[in-house]
N, C-alpha and C positions, 0 to 999 in steps of 0.2 A: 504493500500500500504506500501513497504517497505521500511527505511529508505535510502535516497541517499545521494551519497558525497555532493552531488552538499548543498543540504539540511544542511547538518554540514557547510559551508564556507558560505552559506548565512546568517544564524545565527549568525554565527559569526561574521560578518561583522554589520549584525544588531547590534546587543550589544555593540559591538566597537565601533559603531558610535553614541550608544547612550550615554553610558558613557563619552565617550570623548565633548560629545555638549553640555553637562549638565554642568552647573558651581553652585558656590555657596557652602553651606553648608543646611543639613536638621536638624542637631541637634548639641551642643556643644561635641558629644564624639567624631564625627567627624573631629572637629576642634583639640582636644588634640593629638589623634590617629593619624591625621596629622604632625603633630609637632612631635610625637617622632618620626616616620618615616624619616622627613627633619631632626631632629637631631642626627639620627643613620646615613642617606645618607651621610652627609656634615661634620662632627664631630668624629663618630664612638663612640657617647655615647653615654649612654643612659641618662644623669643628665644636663639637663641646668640648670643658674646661678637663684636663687629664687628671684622673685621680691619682695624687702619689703615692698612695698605699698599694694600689692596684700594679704600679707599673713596678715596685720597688719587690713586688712578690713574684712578678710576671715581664721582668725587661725586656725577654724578644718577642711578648706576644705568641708563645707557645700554647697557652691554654684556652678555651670555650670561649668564654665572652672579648676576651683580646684580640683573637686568633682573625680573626677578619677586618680588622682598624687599621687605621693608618694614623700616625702619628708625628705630630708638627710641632716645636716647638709649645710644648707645654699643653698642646691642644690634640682630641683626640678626633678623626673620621670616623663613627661605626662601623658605617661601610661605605664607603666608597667606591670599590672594586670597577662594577657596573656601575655608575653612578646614572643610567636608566631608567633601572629600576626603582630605588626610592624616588626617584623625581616622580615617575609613573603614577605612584602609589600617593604620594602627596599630594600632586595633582588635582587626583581622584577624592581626597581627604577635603581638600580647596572646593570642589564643588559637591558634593555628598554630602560630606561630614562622616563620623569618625566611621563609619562601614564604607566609606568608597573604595579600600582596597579591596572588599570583598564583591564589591560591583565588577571591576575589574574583571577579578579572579572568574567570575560568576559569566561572565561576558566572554571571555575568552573561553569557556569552556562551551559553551553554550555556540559559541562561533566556532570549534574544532567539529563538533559534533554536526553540526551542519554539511560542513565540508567533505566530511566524512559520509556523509547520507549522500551531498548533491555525486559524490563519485562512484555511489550504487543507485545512480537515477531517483533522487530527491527519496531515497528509504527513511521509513517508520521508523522499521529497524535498528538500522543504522544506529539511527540519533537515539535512540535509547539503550541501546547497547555501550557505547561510550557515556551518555549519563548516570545508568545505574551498573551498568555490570562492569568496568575500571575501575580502574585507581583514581581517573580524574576528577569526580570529587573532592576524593583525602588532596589529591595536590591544589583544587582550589583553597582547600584551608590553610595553605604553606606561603608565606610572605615571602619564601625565596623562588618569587620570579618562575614559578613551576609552571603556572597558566598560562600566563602570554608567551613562553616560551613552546609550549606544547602548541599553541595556538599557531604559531611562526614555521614550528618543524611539519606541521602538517601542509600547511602551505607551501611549503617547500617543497614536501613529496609529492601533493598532486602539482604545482607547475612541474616536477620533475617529469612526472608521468604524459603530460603533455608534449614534453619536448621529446621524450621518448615514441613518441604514438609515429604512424605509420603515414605523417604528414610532414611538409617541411620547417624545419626549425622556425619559429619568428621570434624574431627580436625583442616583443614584447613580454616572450614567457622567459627570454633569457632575464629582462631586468628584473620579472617578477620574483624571477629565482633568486637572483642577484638582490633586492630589496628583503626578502625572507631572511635568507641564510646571514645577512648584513646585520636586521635586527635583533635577530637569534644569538647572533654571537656579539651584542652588546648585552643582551641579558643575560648569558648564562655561559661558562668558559667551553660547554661540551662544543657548542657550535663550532667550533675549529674541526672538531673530527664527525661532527656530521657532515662537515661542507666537505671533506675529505672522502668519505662516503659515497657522496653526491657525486663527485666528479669521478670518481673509479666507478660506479655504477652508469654513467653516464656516457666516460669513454668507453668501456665495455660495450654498451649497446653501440657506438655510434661506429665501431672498430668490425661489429658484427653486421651490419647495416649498410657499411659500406660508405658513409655518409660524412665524408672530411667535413664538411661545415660543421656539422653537428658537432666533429670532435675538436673542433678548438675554441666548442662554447664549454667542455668538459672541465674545462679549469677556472672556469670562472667562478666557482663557488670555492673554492678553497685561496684564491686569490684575495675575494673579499673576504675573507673570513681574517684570513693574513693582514690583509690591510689593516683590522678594526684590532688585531690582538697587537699591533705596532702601534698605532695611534690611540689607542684608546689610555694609556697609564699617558700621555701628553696629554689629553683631554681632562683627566683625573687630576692632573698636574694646576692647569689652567684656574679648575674650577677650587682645588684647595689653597690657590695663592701660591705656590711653589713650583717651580721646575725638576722638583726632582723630591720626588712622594717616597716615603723610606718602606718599603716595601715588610707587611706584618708575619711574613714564614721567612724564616732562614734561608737565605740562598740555597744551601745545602738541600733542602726540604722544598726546593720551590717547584719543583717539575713533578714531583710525587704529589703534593699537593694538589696542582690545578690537572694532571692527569692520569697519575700510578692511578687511584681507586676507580675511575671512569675506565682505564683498559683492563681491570678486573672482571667486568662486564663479558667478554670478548670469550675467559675461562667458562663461563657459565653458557654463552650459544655452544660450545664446542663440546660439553659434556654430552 
């Protein structure tokens, strides 16, 4: 059967009401993510005052609530990492009021599900299958950016699937790919190796296809992704007044961090 309004506004309301019933925290990014949000809503900064008990027990920012800050001369970032996302979520806070990150959350999910339906011919199905029978629910109740970024990755997959289809490449699905994979990975660090993905799935088809044009739009997603994971700690830079953001993992620990646990993943499709 095919998708109905009635169908979109029920959803919706589910989500809303499930977000909004749900209290507490799941994990300590949530709680920081929080905090720069209230301190962008209420403040319009992004730096609160550094606690010195906290840093005098915790200097390199190794543990739970440190672990994701960035720290300036006396002054702390929550997070700033993605500095997107709490803007996002503020935003949202700016015109809402204090549930607009859950608007968000609630909208994006409500928009993956969509997408997901319009690419089994506008299905029922579909869109209820990803509202109640997922995980994306539990991830709209996650302030770490879990929603719009699942919202972005699916977008990316069906323009993928289009430039894949048995028609010639256009220019337009290449930007929309290119505008996905870009926003993706200003929210969430995975996007590098999904745009990585994308483009080894992409010359794959176009190597099989036969179809040279096609294969030198294959790299355009991990290009952009590239771009945004270079520019983006300048951009971070800009916005906390400094050219040079003292990064809160240990050099040592910095690549395990933003990708050892994500290619763990990779153990688990191969088992």
């Amino acid at each position: 059967m095919r998708i109905l309004v009635p169908d979109l506004l029920v959803a919706s309301a589910l989500l809303l009401g499930l977000v909004f019933g749900l209290t507490g925290w799941f994990s300590a990014d949530e709680v920081v993510m929080s905090q720069q949000i209230s301190t962008l809503v209420e403040d319009g900064a992004w730096t609160i005052d550094n606690d010195p008990a906290a840093a005098a027990i915790d200097p390199s920012h190794e543990f739970a609530l440190l672990a994701r800050s960035d720290r300036l001369d006396g002054e702390v970032a929550p997070y700033a990492k993605h500095p997107i996302a709490p803007l996002t979520y503020a935003g949202a806070e700016w015109l809402f009021g204090p549930g607009g990150r859950d608007v968000v959350n609630s909208i994006a999910v409500v928009g993956t599900a969509l997408l997901m339906s319009m690419t089994l011919g506008w299905s029922r199905s579909a869109l209820w299958l990803l509202v109640i029978g997922t995980t994306a629910p539990f991830h709209a109740t996650v302030l770490w950016a879990h929603a719009p970024a699942l919202f972005l990755a699916a977008a990316a997959a069906v323009t993928l699937a289009r430039l894949c289809a048995d028609t010639p490449a256009r220019w337009a699905d290449v930007a929309g790919l290119s505008a996905a994979i870009g926003l993706l990975s200003l929210y969430r660090s995975e996007g590098l190796l999904l745009a990585g993905a994308l483009s080894f799935s992409l010359g794959l088809h176009s190597v099989r296809s036969g179809d040279r044009r096609r294969l030198l739009t294959a790299a355009v997603p991990s290009v952009v992704a590239l771009a945004v994971y270079v520019g983006e700690p300048i951009v971070r830079g800009v916005l906390l007044g400094s050219t040079s953001v003292p990064t809160s993992i240990p050099s040592t620990r910095a690549g395990q961090h933003l990708f050892g646990g994500r290619l763990g993943v990779l153990r688990l499709v191969t088992i």
